[in-house]
Gaussian input, Z-matrix of N, CA and C with variables (Angstrom, degrees):
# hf/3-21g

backbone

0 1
 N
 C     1     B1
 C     2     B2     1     A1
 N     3     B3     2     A2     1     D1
 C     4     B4     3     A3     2     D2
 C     5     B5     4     A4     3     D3
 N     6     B6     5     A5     4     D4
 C     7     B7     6     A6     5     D5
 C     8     B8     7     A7     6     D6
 N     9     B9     8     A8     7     D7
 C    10    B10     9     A9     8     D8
 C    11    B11    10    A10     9     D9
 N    12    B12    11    A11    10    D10
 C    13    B13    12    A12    11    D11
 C    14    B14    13    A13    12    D12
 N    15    B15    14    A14    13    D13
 C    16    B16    15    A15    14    D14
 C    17    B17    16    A16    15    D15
 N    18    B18    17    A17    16    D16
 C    19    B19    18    A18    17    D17
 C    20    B20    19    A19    18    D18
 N    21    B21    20    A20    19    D19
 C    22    B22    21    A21    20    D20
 C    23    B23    22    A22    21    D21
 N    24    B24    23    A23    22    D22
 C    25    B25    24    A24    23    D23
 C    26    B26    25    A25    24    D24
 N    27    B27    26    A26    25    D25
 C    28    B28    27    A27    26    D26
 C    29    B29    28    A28    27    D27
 N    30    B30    29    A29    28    D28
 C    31    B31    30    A30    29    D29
 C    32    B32    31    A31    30    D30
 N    33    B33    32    A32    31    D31
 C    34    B34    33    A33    32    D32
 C    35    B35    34    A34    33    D33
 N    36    B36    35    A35    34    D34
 C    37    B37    36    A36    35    D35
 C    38    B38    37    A37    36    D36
 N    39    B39    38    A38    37    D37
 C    40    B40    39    A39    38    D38
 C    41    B41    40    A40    39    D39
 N    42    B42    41    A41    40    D40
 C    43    B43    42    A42    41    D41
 C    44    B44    43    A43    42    D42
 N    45    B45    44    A44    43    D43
 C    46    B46    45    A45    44    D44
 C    47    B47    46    A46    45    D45
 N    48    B48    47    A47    46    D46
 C    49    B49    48    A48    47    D47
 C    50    B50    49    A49    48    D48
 N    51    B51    50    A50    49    D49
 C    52    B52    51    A51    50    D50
 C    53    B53    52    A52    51    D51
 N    54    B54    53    A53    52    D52
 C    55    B55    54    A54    53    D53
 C    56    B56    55    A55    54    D54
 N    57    B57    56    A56    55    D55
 C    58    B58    57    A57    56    D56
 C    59    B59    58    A58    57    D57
 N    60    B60    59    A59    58    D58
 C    61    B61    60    A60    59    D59
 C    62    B62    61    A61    60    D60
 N    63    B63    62    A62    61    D61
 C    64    B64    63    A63    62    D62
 C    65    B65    64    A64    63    D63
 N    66    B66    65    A65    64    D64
 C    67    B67    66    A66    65    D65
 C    68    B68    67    A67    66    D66
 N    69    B69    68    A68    67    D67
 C    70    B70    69    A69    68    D68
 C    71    B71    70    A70    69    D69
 N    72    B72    71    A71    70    D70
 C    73    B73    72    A72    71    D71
 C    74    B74    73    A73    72    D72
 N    75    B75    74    A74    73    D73
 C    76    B76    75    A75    74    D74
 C    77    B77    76    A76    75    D75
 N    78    B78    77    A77    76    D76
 C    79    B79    78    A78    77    D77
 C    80    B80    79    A79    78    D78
 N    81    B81    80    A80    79    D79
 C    82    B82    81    A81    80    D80
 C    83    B83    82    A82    81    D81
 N    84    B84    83    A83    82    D82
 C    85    B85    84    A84    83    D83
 C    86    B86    85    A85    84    D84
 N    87    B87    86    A86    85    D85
 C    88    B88    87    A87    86    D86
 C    89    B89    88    A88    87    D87
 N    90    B90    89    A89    88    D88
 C    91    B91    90    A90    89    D89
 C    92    B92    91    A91    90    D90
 N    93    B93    92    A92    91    D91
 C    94    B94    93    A93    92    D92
 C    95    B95    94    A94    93    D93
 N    96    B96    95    A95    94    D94
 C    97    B97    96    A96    95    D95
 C    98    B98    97    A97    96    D96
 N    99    B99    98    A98    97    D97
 C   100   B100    99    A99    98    D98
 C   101   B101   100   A100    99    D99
 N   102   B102   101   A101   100   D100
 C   103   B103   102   A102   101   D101
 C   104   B104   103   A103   102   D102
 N   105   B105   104   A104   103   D103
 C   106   B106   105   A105   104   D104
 C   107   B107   106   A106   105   D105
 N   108   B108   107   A107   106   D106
 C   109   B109   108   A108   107   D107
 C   110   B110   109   A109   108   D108
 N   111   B111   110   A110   109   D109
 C   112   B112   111   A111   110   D110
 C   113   B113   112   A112   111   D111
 N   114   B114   113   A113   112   D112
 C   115   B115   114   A114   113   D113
 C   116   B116   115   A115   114   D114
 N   117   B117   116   A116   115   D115
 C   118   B118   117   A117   116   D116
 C   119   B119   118   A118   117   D117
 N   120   B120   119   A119   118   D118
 C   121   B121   120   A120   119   D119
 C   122   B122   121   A121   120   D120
 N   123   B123   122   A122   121   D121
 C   124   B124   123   A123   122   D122
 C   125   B125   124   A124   123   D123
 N   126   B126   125   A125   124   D124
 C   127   B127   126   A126   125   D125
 C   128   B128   127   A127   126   D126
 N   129   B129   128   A128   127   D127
 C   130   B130   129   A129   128   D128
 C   131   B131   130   A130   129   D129
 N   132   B132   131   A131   130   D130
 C   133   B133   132   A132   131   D131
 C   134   B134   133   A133   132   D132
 N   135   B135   134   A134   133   D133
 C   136   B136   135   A135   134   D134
 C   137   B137   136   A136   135   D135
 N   138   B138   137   A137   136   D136
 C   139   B139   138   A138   137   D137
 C   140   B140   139   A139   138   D138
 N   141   B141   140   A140   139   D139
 C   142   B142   141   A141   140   D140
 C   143   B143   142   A142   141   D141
 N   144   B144   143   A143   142   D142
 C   145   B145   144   A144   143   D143
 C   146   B146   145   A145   144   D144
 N   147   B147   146   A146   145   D145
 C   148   B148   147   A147   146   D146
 C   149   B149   148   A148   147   D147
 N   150   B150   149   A149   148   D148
 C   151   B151   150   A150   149   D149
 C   152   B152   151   A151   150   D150
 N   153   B153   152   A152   151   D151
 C   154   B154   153   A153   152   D152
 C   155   B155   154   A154   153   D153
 N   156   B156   155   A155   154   D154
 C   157   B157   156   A156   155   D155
 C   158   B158   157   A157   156   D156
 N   159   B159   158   A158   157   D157
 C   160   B160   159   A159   158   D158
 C   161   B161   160   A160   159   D159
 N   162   B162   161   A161   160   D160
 C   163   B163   162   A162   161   D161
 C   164   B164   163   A163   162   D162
 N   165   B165   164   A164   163   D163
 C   166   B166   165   A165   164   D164
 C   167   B167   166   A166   165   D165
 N   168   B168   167   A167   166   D166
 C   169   B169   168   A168   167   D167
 C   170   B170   169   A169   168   D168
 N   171   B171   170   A170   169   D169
 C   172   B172   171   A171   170   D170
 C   173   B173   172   A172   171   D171
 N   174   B174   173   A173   172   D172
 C   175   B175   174   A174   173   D173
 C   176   B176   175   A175   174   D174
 N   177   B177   176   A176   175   D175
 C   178   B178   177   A177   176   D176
 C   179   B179   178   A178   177   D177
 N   180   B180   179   A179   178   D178
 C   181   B181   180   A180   179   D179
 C   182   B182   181   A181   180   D180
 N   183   B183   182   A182   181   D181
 C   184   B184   183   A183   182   D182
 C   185   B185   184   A184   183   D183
 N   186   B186   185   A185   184   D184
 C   187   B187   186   A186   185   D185
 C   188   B188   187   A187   186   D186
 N   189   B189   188   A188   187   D187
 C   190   B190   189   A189   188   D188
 C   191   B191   190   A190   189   D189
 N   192   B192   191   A191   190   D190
 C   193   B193   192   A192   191   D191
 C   194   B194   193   A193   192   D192
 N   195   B195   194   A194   193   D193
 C   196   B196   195   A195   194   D194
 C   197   B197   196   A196   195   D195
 N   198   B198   197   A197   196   D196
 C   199   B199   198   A198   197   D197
 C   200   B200   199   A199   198   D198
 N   201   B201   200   A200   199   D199
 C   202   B202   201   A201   200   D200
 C   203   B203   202   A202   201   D201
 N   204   B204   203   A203   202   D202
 C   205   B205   204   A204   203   D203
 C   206   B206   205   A205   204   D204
 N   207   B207   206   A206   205   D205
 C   208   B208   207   A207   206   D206
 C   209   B209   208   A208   207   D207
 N   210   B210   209   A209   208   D208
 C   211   B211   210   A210   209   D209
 C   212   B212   211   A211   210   D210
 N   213   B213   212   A212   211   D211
 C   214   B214   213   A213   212   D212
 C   215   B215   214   A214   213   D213
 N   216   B216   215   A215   214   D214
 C   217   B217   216   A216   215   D215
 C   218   B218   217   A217   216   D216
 N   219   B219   218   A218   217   D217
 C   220   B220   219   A219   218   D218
 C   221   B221   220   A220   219   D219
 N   222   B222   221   A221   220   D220
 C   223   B223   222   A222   221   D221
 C   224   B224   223   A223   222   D222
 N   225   B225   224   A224   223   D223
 C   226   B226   225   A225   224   D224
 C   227   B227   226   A226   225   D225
 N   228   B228   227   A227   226   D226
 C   229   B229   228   A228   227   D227
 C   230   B230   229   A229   228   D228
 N   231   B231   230   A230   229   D229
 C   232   B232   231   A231   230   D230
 C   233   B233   232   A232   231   D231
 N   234   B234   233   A233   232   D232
 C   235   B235   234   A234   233   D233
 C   236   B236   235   A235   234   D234
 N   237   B237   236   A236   235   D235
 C   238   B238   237   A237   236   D236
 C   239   B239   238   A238   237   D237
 N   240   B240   239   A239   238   D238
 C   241   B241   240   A240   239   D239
 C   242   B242   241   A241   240   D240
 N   243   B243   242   A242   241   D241
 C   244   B244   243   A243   242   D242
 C   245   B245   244   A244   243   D243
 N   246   B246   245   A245   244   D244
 C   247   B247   246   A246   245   D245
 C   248   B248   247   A247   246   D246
 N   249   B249   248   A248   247   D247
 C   250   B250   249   A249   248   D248
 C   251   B251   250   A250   249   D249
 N   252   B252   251   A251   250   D250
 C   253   B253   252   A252   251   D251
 C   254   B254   253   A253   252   D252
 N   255   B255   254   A254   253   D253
 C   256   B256   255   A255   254   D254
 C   257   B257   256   A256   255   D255
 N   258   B258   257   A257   256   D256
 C   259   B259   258   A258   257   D257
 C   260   B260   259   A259   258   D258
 N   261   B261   260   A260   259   D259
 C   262   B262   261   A261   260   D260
 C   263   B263   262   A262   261   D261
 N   264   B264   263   A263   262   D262
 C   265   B265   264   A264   263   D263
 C   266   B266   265   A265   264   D264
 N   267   B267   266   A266   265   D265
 C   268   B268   267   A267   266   D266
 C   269   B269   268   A268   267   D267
 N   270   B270   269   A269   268   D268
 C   271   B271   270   A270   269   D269
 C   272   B272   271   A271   270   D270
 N   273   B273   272   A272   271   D271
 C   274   B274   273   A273   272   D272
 C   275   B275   274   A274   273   D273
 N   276   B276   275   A275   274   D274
 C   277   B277   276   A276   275   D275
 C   278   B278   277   A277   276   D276

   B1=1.4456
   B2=1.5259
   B3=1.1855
   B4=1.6040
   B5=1.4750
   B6=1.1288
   B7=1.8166
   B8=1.7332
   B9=1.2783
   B10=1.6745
   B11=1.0629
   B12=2.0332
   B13=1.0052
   B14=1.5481
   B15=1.1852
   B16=1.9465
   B17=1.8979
   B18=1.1315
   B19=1.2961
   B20=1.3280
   B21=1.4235
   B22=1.5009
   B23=1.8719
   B24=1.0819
   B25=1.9001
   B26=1.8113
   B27=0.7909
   B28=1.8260
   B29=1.4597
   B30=1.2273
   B31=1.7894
   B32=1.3981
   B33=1.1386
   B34=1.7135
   B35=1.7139
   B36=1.3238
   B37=1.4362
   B38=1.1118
   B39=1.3322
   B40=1.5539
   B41=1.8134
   B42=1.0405
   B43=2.1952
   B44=1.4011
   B45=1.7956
   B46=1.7035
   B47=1.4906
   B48=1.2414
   B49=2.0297
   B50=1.7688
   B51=1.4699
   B52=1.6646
   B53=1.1823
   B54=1.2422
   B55=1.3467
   B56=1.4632
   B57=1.3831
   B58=1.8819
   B59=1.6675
   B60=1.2832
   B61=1.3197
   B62=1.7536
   B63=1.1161
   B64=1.3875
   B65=1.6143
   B66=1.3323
   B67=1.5232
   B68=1.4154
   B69=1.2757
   B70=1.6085
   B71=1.2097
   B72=1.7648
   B73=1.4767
   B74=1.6393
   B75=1.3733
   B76=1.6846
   B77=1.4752
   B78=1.4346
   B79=1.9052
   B80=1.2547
   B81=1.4315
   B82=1.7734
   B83=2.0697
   B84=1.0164
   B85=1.2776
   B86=1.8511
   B87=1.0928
   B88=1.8357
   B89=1.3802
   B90=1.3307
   B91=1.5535
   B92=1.5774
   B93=1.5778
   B94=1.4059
   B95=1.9087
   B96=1.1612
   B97=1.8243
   B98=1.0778
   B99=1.2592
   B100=1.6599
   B101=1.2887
   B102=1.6262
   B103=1.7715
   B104=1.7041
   B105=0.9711
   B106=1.6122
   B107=1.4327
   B108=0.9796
   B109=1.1878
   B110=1.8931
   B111=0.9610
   B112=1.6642
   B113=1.7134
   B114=1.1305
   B115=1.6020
   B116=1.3863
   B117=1.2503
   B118=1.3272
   B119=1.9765
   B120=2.0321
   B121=1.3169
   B122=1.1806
   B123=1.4115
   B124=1.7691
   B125=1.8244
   B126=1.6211
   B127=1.5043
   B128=1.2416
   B129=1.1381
   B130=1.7031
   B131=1.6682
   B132=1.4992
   B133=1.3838
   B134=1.3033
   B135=1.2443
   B136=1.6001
   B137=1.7670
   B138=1.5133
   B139=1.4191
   B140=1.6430
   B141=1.0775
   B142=1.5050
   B143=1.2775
   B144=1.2269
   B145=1.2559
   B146=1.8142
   B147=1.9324
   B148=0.9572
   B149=1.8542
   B150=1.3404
   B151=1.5572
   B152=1.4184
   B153=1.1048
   B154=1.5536
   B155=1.7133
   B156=1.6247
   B157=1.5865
   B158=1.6621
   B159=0.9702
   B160=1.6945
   B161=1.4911
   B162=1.1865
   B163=1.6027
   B164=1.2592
   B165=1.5486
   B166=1.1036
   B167=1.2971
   B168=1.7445
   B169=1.3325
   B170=1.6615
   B171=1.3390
   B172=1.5500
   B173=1.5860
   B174=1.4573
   B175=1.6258
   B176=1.6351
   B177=1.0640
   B178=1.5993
   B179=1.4402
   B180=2.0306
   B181=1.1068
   B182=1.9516
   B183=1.5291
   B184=2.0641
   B185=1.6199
   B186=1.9427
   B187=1.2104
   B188=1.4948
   B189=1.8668
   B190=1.5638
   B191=1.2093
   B192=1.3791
   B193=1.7208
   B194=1.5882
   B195=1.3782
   B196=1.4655
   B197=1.6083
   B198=0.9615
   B199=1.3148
   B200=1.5872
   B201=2.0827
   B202=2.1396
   B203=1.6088
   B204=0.8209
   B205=1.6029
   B206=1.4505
   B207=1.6180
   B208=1.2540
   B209=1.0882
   B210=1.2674
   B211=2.0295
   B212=1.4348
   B213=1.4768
   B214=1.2071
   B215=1.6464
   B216=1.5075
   B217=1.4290
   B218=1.5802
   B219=1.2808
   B220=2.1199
   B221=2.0422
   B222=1.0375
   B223=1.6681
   B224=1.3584
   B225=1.4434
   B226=1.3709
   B227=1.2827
   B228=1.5638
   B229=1.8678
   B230=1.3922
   B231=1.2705
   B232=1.8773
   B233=1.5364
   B234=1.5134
   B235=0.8747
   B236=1.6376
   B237=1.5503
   B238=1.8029
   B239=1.0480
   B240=1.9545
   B241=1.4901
   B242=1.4754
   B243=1.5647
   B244=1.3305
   B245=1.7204
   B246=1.0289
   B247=1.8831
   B248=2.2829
   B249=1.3900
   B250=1.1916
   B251=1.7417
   B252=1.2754
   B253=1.4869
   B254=1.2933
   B255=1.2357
   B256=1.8409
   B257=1.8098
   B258=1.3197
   B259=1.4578
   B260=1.8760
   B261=1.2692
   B262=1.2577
   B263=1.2874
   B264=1.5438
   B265=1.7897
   B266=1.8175
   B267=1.2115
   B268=1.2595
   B269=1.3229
   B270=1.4889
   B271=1.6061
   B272=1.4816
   B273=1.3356
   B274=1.1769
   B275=1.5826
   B276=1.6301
   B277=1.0132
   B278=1.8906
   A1=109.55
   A2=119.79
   A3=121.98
   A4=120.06
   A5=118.90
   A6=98.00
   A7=68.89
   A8=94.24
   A9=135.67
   A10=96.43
   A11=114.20
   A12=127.96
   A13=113.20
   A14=115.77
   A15=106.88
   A16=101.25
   A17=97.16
   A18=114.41
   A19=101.19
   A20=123.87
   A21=124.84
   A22=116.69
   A23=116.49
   A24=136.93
   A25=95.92
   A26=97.33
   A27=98.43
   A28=100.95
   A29=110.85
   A30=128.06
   A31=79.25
   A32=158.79
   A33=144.25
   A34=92.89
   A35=134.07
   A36=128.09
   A37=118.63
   A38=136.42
   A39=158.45
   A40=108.44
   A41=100.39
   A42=111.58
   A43=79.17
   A44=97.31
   A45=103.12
   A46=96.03
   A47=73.03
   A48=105.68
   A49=88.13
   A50=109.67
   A51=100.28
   A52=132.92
   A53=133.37
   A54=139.81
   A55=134.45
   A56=99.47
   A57=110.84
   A58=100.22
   A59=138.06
   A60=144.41
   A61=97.81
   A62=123.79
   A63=140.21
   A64=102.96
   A65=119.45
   A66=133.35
   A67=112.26
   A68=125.18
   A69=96.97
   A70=92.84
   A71=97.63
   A72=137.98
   A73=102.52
   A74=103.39
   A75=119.41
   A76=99.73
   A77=91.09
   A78=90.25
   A79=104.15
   A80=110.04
   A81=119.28
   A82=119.25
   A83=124.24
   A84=136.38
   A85=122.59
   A86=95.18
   A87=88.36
   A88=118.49
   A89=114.70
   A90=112.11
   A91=129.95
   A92=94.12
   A93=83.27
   A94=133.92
   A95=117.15
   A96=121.41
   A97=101.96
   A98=168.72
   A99=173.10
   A100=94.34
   A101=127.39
   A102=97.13
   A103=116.56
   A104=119.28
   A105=123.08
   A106=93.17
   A107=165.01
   A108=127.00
   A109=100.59
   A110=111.21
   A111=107.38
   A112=109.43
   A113=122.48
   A114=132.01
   A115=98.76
   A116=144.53
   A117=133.31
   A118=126.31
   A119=85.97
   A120=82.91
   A121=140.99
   A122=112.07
   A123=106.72
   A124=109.44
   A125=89.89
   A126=90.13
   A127=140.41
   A128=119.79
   A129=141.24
   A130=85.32
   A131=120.10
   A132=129.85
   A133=128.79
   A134=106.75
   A135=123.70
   A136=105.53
   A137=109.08
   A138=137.45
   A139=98.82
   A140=122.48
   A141=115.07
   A142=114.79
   A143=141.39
   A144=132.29
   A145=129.25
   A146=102.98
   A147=93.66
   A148=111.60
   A149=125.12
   A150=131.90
   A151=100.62
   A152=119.14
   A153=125.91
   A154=98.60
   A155=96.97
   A156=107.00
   A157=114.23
   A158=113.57
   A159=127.40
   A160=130.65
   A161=128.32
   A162=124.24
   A163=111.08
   A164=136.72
   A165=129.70
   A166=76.49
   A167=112.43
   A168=127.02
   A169=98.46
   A170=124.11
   A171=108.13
   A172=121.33
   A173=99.52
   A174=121.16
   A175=108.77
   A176=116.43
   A177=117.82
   A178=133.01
   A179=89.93
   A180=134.41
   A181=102.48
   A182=96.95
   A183=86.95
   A184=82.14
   A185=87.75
   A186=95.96
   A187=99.69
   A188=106.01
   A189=116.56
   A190=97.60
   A191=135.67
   A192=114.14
   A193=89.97
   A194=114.03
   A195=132.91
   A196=125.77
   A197=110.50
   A198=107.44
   A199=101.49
   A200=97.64
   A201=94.04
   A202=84.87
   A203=130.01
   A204=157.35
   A205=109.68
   A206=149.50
   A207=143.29
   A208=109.25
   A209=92.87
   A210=123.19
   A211=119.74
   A212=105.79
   A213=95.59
   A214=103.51
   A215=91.77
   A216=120.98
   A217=104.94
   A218=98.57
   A219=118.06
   A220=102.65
   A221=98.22
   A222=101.14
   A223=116.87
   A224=137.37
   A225=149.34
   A226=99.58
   A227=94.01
   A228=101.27
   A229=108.09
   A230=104.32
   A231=103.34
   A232=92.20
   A233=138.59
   A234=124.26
   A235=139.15
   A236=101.61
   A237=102.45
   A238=123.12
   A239=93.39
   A240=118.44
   A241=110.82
   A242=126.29
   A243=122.98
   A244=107.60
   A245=141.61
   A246=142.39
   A247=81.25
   A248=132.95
   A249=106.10
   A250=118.51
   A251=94.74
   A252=101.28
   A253=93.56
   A254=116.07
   A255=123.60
   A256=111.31
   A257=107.82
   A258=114.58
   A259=88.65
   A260=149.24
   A261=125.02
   A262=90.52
   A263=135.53
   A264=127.02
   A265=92.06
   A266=108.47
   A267=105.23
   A268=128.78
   A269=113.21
   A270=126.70
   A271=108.41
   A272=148.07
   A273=130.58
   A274=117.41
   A275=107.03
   A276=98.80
   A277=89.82
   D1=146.46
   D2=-179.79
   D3=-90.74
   D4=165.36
   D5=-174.11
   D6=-150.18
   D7=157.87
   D8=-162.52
   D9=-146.78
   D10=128.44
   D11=-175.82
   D12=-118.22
   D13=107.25
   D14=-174.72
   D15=-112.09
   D16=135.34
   D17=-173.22
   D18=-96.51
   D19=150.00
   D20=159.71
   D21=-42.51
   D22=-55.04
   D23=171.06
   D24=-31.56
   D25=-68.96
   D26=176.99
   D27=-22.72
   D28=-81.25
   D29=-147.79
   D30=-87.24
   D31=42.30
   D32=-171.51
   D33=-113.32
   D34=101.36
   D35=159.62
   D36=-38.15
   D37=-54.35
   D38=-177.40
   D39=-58.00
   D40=9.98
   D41=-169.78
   D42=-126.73
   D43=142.08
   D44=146.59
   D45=-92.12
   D46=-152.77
   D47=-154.69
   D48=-78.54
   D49=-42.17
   D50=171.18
   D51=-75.39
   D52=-33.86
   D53=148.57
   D54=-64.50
   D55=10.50
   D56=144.49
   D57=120.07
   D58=17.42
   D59=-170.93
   D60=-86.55
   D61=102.91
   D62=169.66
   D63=-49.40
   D64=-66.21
   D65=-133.84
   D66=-98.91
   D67=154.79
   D68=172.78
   D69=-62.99
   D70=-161.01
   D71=-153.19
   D72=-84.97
   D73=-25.20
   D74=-159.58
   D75=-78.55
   D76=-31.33
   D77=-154.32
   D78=-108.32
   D79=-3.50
   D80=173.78
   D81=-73.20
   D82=126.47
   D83=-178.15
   D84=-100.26
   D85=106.34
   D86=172.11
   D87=-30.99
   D88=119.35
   D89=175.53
   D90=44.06
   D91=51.34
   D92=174.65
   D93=-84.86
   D94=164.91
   D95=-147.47
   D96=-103.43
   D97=148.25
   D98=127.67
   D99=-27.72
   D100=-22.63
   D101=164.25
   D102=-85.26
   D103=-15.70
   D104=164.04
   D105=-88.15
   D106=27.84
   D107=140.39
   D108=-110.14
   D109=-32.39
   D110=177.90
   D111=-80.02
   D112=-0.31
   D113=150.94
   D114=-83.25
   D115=-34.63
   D116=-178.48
   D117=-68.16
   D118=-47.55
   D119=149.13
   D120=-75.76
   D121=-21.33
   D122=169.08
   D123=-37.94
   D124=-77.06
   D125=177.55
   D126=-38.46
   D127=-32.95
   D128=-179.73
   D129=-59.09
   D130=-58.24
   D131=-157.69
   D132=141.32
   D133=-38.97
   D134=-176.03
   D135=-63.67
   D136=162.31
   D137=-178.02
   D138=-74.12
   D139=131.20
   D140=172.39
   D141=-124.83
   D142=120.65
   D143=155.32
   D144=-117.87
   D145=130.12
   D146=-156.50
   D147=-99.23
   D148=136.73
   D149=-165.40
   D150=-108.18
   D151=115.14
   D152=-150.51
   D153=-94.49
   D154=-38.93
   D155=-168.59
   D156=-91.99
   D157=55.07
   D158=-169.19
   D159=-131.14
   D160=91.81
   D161=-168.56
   D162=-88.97
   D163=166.26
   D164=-154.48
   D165=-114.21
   D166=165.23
   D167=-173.28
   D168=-74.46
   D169=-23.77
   D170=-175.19
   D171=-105.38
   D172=29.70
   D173=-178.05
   D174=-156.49
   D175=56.74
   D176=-165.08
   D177=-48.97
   D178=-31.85
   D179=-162.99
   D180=-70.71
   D181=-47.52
   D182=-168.36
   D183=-117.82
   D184=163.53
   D185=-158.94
   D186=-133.95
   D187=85.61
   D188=-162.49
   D189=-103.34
   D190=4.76
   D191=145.44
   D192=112.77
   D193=-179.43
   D194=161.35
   D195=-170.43
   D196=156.36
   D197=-164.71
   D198=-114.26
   D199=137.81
   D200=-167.96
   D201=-112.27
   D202=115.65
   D203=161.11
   D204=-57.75
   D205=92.72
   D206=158.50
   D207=-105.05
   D208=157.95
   D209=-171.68
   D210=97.09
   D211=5.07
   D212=-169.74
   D213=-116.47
   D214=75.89
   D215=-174.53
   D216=-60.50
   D217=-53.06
   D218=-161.66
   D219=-83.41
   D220=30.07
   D221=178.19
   D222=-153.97
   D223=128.37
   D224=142.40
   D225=-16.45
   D226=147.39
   D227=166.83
   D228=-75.88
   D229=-15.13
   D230=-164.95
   D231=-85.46
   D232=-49.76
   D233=162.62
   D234=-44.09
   D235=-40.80
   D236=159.79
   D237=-20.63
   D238=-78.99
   D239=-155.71
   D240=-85.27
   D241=-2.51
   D242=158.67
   D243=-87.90
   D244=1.23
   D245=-156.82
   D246=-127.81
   D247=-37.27
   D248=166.51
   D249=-104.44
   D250=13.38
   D251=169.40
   D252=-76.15
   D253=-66.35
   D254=179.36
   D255=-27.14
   D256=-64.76
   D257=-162.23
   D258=-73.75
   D259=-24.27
   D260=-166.17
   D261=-88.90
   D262=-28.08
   D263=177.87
   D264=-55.60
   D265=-45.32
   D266=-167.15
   D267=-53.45
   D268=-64.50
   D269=149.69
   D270=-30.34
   D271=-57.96
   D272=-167.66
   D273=-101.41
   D274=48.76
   D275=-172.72
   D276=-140.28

């Protein structure tokens, strides 16, 4: 089974595209939390599990977690993390 790793930095509005922002601009959210985004994959469908103690390689320093997403064998990562980028605009709206 494959596991997919989405970091908070992805969905982060406040990141460009070089400092780790996956999504456009539209679908990006101020500070988003690994519990909105692993509630996002719930909904989508997928298995979520969230790793609280985990820094992303381009922030070494804080340690805001990430969420590893399995089952979602039949989809691109780019597709993932743009379909729960969608649903966390959604939730906070």
């Amino acid at each position: 089974m494959v596991e997919n790793v989405i970091w908070p930095a992805y969905l982060d509005a406040d990141r460009s595209r070089s400092e780790g922002r996956r999504v456009p601009q539209d679908l990006a959210v101020s500070d988003p939390s690994v519990e909105e985004i692993a509630k996002a994959v719930q909904q989508i469908g997928y298995d979520a599990t969230v790793e609280r103690d985990k820094a992303y390689s381009r922030e070494p320093w804080t340690d805001r977690g990430r969420v590893v997403v399995r089952g979602a064998d039949d989809s691109t990562k780019n597709d993932l993390v743009q379909a729960v980028a969608a649903y966390v605009v959604a939730m906070r709206e």
